[in-house]
C-alpha positions in Angstrom: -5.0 -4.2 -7.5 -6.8 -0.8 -8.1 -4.1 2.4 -9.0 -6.5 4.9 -8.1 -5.7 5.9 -11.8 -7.8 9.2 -13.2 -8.7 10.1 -9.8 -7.7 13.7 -8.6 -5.5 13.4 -5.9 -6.0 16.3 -3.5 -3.8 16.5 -0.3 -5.4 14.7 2.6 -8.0 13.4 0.8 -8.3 9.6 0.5 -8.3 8.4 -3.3 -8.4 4.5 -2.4 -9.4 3.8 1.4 -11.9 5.7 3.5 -9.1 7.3 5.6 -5.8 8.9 4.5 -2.6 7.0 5.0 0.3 8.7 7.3 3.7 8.3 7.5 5.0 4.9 9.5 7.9 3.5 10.1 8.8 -0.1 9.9 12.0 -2.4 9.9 12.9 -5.2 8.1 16.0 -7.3 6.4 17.1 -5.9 2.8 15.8 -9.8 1.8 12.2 -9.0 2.8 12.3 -5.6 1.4 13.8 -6.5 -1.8 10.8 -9.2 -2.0 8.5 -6.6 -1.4 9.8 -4.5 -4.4 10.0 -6.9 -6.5 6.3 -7.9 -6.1 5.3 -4.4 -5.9 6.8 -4.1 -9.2 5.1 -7.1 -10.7 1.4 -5.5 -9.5 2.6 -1.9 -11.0 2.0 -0.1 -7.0 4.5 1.0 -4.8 5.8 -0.6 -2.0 3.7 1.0 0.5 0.7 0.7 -1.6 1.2 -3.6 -1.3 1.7 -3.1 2.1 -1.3 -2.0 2.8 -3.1 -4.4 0.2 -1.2 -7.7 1.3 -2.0 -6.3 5.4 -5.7 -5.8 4.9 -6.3 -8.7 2.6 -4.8 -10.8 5.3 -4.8 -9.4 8.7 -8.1 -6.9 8.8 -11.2 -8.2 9.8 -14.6 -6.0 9.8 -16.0 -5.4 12.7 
C-alpha cells in the first residue's frame, strides 16, 4: 500500500486519491475494529487509510 511518503501534505489537498477525504462516521463491534487495527498495523497505514484501500479494492467500480 502506498504512504504517500515524501509528499507535502497541504490542507485540503489530496496527496493519494483525486479527492480529499472528510470526516465520516461509522459503527462497528470492538472485534471488527480491533481486526481492522491490527491489519492496519501489519500494512504500516492507519485505520482509516485501509478503510478506504480494502473499500475501493473491493467495492468501487469505474464508471
Amino acid at each position: 500500500m502506498s504512504t504517500g511518503k515524501g509528499k507535502k501534505r497541504v490542507k485540503n489537498i489530496p496527496v493519494l486519491y483525486n479527492e480529499s477525504k472528510k470526516k465520516r462516521g461509522v459503527m462497528l463491534t470492538d472485534t471488527a475494529w480491533h481486526s481492522v487495527q491490527e491489519l492496519a498495523v501489519k500494512n504500516n497505514v492507519s485505520a482509516s487509510e485501509y478503510l478506504e484501500t480494502m473499500i475501493r479494492k473491493y467495492c468501487v467500480t469505474e464508471a
